[in-house]
Backbone as ProteinMPNN parsed JSONL, in Angstrom:
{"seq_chain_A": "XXXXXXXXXXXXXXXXXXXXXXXXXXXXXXXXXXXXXXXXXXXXXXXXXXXXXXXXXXXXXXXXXXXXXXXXXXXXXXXXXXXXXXXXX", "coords_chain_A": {"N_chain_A": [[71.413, 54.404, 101.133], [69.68, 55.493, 104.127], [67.588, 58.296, 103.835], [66.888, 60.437, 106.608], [64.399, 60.654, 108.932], [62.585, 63.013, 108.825], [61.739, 65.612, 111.162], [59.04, 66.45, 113.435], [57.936, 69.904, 112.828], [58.624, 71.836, 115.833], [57.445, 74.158, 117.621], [58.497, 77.499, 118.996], [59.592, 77.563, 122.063], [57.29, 79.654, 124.083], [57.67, 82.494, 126.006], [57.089, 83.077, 128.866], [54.972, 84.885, 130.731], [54.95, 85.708, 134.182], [51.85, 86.793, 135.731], [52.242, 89.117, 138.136], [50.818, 89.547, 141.195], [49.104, 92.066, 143.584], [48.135, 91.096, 145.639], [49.876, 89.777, 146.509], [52.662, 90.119, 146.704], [53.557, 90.321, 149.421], [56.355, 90.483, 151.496], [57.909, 89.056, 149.066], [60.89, 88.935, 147.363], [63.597, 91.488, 145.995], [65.751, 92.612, 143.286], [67.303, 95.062, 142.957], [68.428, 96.49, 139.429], [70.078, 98.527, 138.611], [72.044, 99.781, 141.46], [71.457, 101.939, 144.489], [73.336, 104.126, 146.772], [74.642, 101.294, 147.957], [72.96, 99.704, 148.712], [71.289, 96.998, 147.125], [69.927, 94.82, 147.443], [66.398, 94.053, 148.079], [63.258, 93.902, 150.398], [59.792, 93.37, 149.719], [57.69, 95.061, 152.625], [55.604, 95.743, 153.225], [52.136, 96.199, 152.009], [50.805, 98.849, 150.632], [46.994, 99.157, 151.476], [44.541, 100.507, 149.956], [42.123, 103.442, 151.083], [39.017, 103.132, 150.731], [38.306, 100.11, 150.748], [37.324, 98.975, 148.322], [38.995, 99.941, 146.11], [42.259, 99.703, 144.028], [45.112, 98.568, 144.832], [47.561, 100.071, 144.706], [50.32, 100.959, 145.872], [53.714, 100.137, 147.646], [55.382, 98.713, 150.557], [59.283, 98.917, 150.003], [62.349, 97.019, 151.877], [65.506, 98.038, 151.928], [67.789, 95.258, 152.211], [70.296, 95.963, 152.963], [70.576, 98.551, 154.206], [68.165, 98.715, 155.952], [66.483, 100.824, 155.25], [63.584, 102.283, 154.109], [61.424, 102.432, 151.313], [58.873, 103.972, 149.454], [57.027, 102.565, 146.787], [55.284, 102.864, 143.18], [53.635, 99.577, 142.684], [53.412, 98.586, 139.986], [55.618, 99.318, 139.18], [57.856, 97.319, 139.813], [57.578, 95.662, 137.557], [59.205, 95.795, 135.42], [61.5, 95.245, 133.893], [64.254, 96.912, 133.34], [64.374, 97.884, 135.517], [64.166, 96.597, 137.916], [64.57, 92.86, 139.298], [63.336, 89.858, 140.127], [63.636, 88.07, 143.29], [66.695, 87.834, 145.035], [69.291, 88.375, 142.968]], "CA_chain_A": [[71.314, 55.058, 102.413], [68.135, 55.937, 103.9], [67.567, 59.808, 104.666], [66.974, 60.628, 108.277], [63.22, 60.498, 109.539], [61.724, 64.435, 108.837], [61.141, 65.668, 112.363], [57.969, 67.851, 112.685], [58.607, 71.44, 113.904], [58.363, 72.146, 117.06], [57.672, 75.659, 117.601], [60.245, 77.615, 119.789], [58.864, 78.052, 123.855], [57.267, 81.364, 124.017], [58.145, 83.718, 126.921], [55.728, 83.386, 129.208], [55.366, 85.941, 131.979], [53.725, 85.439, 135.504], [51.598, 88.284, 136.223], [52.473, 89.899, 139.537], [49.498, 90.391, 141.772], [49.703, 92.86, 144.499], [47.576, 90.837, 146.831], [50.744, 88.303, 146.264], [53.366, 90.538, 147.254], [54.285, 90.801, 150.749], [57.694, 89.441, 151.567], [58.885, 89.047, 148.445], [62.412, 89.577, 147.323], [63.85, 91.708, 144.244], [67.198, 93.037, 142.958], [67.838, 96.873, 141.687], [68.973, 96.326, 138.431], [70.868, 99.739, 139.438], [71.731, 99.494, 142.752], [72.315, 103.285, 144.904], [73.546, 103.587, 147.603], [74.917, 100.254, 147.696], [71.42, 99.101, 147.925], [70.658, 96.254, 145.507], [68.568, 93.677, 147.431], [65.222, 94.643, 148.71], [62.202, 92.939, 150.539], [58.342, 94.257, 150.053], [57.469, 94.97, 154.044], [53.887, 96.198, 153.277], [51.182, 96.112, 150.649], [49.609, 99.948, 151.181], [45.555, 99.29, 151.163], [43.876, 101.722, 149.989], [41.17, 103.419, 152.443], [37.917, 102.431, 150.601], [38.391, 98.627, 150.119], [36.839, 98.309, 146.735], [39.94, 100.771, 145.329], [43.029, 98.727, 143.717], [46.35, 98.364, 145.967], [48.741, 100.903, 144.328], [51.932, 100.978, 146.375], [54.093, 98.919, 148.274], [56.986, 99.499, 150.618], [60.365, 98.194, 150.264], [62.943, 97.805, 153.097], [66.66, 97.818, 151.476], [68.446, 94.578, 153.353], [71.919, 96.329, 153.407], [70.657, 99.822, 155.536], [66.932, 99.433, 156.246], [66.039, 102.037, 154.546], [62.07, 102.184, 153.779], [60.724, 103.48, 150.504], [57.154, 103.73, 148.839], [57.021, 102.643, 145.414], [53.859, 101.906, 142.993], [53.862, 98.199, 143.016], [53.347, 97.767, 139.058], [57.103, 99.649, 139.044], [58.603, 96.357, 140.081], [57.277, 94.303, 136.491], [59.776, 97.027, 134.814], [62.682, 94.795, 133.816], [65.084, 97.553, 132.882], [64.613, 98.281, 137.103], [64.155, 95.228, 138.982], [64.664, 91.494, 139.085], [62.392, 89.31, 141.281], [64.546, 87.202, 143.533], [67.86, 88.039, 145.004], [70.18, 88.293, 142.173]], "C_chain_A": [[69.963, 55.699, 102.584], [68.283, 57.739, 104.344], [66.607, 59.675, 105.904], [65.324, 61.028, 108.078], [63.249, 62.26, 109.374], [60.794, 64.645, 110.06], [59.843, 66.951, 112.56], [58.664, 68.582, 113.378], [57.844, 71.815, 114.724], [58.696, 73.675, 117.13], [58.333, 76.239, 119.032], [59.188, 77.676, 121.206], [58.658, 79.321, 124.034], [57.476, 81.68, 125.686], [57.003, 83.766, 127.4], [56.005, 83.989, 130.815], [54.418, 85.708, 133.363], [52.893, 86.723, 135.927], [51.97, 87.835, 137.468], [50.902, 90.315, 140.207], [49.718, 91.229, 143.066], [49.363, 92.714, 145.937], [48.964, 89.714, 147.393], [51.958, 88.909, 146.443], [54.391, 90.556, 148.304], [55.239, 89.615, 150.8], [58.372, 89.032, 150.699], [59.993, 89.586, 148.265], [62.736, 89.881, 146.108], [65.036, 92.51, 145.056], [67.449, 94.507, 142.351], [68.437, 96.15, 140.757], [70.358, 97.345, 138.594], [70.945, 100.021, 140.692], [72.389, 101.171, 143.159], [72.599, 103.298, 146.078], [73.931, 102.611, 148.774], [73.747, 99.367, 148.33], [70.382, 97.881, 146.763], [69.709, 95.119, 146.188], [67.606, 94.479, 148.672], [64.058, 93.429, 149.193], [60.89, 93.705, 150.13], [57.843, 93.564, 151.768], [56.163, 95.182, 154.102], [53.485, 96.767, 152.216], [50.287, 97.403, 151.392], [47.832, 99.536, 150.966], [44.973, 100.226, 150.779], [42.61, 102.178, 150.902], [39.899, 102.753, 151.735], [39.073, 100.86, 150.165], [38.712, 97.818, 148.369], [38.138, 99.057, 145.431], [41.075, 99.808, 145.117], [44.06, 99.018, 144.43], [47.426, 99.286, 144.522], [50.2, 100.766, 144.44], [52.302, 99.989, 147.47], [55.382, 99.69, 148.977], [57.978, 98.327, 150.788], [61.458, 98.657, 151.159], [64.567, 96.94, 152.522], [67.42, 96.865, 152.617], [69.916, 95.307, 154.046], [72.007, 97.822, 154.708], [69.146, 99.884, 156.046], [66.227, 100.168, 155.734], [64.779, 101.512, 153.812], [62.008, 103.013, 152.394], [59.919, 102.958, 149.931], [57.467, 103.745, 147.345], [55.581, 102.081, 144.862], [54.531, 100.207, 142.719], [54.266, 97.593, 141.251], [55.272, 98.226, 138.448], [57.856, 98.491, 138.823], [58.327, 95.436, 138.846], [58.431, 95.459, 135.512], [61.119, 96.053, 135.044], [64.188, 95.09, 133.74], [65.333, 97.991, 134.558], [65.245, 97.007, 138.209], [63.895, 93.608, 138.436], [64.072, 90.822, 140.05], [63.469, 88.352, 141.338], [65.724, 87.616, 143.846], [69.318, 87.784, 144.239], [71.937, 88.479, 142.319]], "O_chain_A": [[69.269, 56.241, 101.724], [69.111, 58.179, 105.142], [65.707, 58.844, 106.023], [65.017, 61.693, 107.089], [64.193, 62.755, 109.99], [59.649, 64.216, 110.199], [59.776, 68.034, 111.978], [59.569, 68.365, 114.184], [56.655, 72.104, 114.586], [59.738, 74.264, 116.843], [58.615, 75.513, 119.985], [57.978, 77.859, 121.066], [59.579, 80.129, 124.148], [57.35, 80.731, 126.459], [56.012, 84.248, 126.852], [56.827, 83.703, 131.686], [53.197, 85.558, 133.316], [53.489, 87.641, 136.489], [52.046, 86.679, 137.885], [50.102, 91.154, 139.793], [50.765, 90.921, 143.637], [49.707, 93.347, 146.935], [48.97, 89.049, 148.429], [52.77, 87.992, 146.322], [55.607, 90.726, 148.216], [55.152, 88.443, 150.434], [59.468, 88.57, 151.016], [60.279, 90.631, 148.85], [62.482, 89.15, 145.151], [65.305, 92.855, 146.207], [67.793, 94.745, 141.193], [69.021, 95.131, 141.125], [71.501, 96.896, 138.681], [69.952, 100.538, 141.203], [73.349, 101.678, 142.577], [72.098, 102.364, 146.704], [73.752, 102.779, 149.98], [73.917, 98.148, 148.301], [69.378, 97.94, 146.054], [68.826, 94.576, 145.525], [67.896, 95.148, 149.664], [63.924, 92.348, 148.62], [61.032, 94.921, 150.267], [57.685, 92.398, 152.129], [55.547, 94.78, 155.09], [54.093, 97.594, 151.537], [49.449, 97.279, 152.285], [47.547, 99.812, 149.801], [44.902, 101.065, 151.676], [42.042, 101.257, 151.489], [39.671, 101.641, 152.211], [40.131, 100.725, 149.551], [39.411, 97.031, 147.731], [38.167, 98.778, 144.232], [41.076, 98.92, 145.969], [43.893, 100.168, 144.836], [47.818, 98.716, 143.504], [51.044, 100.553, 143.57], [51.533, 99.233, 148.063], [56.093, 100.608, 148.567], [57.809, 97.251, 151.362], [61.742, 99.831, 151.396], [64.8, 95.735, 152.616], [67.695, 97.34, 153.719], [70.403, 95.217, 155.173], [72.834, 98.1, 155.576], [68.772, 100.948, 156.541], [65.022, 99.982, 155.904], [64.813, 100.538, 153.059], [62.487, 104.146, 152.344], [59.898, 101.745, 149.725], [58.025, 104.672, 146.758], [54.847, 101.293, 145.458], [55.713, 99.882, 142.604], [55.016, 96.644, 141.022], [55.938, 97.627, 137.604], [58.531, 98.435, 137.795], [58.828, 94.319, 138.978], [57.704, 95.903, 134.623], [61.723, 96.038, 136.117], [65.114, 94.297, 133.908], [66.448, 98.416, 134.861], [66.239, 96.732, 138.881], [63.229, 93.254, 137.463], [64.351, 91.318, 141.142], [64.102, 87.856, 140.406], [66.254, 87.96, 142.79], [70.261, 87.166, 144.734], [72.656, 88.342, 141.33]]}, "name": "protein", "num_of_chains": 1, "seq": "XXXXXXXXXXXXXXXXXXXXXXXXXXXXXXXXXXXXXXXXXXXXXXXXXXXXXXXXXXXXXXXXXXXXXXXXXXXXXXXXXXXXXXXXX"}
């Protein structure tokens, strides 16, 4: 009997993460991980600018689909897995 062909190793698929850019934002859709208010899916409605130009985009607002409801968050909040899920979950 012959033994079976020795397959090379294939190393496992690493975890690869998309950065988030904040110019790349608007209109997306994410999930509270913890939802309040019964609150769990959100859109981003507007990418704050900052007043000089050359300054980096900070915050963002999201507008809860279930009441409207507006709130200002910093933007890099949303890469915070233990919070939010990109995509309506």
């Amino acid at each position: 009997m012959k033994a079976p062909p020795e397959s090379p190793e294939v190393p496992p698929p690493r975890a690869r993460k998309n950065p988030l850019s904040p110019k790349k934002l608007l209109l997306t859709k994410w999930t509270a991980v913890a939802p309040t208010r019964r609150e769990k899916h959100f859109v981003v409605v507007r990418v704050i600018e900052p007043e000089p130009p050359a300054v980096r985009i900070e915050q963002v607002e999201l507008e809860a689909v279930h009441s409207r409801r507006v709130m200002l968050i910093y933007w890099r909040e949303l890469t915070d897995a233990s919070q939010w899920r990109q995509g309506w979950v």
